[in-house]
N, C-alpha and C positions, 0 to 999 in steps of 0.2 A: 449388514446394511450400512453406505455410506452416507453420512448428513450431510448437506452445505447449507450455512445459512448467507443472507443478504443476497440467496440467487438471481433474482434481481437484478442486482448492481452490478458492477463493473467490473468485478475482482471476479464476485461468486458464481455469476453468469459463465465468466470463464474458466473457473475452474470445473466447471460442471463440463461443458465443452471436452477439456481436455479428460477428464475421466471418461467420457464416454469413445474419444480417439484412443484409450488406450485397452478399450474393448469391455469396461464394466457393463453388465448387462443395465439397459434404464429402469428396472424394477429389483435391481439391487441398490439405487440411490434414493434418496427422498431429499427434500429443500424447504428450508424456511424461509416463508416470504411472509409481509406483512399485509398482503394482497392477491388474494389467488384469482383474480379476473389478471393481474400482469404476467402470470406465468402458466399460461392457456398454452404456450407455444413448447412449454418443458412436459407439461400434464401428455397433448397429445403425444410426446415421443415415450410414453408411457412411464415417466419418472413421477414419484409419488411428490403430492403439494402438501403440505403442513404450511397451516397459517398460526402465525404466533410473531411477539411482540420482545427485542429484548428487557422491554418496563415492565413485560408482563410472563411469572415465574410460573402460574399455573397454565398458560396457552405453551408454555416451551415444553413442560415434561409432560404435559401429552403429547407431544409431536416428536418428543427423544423415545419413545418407549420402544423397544427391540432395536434400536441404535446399535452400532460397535465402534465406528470410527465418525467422529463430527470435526468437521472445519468450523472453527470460529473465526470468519472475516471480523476483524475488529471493526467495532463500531466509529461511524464516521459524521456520530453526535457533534453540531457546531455549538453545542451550551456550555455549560461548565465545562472543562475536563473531568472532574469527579463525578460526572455523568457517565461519560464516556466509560470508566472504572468502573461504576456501577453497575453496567449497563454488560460487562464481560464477567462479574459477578455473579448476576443473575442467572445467566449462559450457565457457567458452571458448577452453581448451587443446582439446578434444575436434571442436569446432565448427570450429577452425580447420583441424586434420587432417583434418576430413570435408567440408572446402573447401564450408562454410558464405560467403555474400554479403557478408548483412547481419543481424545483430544489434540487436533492441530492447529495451534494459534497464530496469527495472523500479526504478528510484533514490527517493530522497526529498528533498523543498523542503531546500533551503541557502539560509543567510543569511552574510553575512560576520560574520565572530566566533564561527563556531559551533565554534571549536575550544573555547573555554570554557563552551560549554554543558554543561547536566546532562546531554547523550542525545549529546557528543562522542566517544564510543567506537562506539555503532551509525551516528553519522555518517560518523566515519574508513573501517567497513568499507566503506559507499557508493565514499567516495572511493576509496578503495584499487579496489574493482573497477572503477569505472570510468575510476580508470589503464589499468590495467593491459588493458581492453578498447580506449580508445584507443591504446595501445603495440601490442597486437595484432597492427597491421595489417587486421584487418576492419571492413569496412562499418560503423559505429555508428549509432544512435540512442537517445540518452538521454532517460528521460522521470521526473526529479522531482518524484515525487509529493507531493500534500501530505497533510497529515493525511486519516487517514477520517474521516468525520463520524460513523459507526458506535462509532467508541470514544468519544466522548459517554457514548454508555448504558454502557460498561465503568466510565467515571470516576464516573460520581454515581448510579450502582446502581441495582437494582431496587424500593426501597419511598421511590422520593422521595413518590406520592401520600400515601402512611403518614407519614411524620416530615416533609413540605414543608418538605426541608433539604434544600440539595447540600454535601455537608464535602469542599473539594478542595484542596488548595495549590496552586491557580492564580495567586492574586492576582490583581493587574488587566489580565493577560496576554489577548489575545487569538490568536486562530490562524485559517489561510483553509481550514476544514473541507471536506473532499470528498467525497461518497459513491463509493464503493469501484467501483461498477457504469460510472458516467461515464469513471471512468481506465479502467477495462478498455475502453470505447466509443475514448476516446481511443485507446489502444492497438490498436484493431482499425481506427482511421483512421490511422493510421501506417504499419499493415501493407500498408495496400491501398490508398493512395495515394502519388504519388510528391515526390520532391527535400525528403526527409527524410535524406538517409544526412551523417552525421557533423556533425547537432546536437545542441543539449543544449536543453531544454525543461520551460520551470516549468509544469506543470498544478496550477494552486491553485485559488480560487475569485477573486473578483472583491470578495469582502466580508471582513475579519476578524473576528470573533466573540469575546466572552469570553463567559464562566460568568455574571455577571450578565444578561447578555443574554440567555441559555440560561435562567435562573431566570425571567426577565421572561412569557420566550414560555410557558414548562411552566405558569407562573401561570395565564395566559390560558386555558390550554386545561382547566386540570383547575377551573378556575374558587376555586382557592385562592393564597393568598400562600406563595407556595415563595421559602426566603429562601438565599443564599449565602452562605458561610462559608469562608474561604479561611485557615484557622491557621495557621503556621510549621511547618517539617517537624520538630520535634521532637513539639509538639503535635499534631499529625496523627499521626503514629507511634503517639504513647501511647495513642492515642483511636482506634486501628485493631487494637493490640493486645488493647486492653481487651473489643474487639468480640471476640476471635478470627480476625482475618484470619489468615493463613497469612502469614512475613515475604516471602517471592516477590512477593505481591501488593502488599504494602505497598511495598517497593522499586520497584515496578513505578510504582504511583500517586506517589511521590514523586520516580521519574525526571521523567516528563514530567509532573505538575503544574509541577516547574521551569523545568523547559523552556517551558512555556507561560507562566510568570510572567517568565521571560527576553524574551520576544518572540521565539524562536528558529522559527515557522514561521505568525509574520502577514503572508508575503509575497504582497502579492496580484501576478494575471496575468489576462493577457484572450486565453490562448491555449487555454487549453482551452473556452471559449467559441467561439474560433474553431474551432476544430477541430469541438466537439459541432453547430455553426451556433445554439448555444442559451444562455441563462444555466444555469450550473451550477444543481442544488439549491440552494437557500438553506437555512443552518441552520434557518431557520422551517418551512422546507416541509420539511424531516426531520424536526423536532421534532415536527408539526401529524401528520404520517402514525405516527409512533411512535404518539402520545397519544390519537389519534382514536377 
């Protein structure tokens, strides 16, 4: 029996998807949701619902019990980060007493040095869980993800056609952008094939990308000169302010714009190539179907 939890969302939705294209039967999966009225649509294709909570230890190891293999979508708590930690704790405190196999977690691309990076506190909680699931004692497979390529359109917003501007504090950073649907693929070849248990695995892309590039391509397509503009985080603040941003978001955009001006996730890999048996998306061919 395979687990996915957060089926639901965005990641586990589609990992469950690709488990089922690659022929598991729907009554060899089960899914934790935290709401079994949203997952009406996986129940009828005959996959098992388990409702459970990652705050809550005893709703999970009822819903782990005759488990073999569980995906844990890490959690995508906006409170603390040491929630977030907690929160992948509980997962495998629970998974462990319901004598769970093997475990496949849901991490993000590391580089060395990223303990001074601007996004070193959501990296630490990685780390920390995935201590602590190698400590364990259970079966692991780690899979660090990289960036989605999806958060693109978060960073340089919706009216680039309108002002053929991206205002980002990237700088000349580049990063090896993924789309979100490939790692969940990746994840669903993990699940169901073998001599995975207790590696760790960079799913990046093959290419790194900066915002220049990303302006380059949006050019091309909307047939205008969209220019990049990458300010200093003070200047970007004032000029996000001045918009009305909300400060949440602005903090948000000037985490990882740093991050990305660091070089903190242009690491390329040619494993999730292997795994997909195909070249990742390219940021072009996400840009091109965005714009199209």
């Amino acid at each position: 029996m395979i687990l996915v939890t957060g089926a639901t969302g965005q990641f586990g939705s589609k990992a469950v998807e690709h488990l089922l294209k690659k022929g598991v039967n729907p009554t060899e999966i089960s899914v934790l949701v935290r709401d079994s009225d949203k997952a009406i649509s996986l129940k009828e294709k005959g996959i098992h619902i388990k409702e459970g909570d990652y705050t809550n230890q005893g709703s999970m190891l009822e819903a782990f019990r005759g488990v073999d293999k569980l995906l844990l979508v890490s959690s995508n708590n906006r409170e603390d980060i040491e929630n977030r930690t907690l929160h992948h704790v509980n997962v495998i405190k629970a998974a462990k007493e319901a004598k769970v196999d093997h475990i496949v977690y849901t991490s993000f691309v590391r580089k060395a040095g990223y303990e001074n990076s601007a996004i070193a506190d959501f990296q630490n909680s990685h780390v920390e869980s995935e201590n602590y699931l190698k400590e364990s004692g259970i079966e692991y497979t780690i899979l660090q993800n990289g960036i989605y390529a999806e958060m693109i359109l978060a960073f340089i917003g919706d009216k680039v056609a309108e002002t053929e501007n991206i205002l980002f504090p990237g700088g000349e950073g580049k990063a090896s952008w993924v789309i979100r649907e490939e790692l969940a693929e990746a994840a669903a070849h993990v699940l169901t094939t073998e001599d995975h248990k207790n590696k760790t695995y960079s799913l990046t892309n093959t290419e790194s990308i900066g915002f220049n590039v990303i302006a380059q391509d949006i050019s091309e397509l909307l047939n205008k000169k969209v220019k990049y503009t990458s300010p200093d985080a003070n200047a970007f603040k004032a000029i996000m302010e001045k918009a009305g941003v909300p400060d949440m978001y602005i903090s948000m955009f000037m985490m990882w714009g740093t991050a990305i001006a660091q070089q903190t996730m242009d690491k390329e890999d040619d494993t999730l190539s292997n795994f997909l048996n195909r070249k990742p998306t390219s940021v072009s061919q996400f840009i091109a179907k965005v714009y199209s």
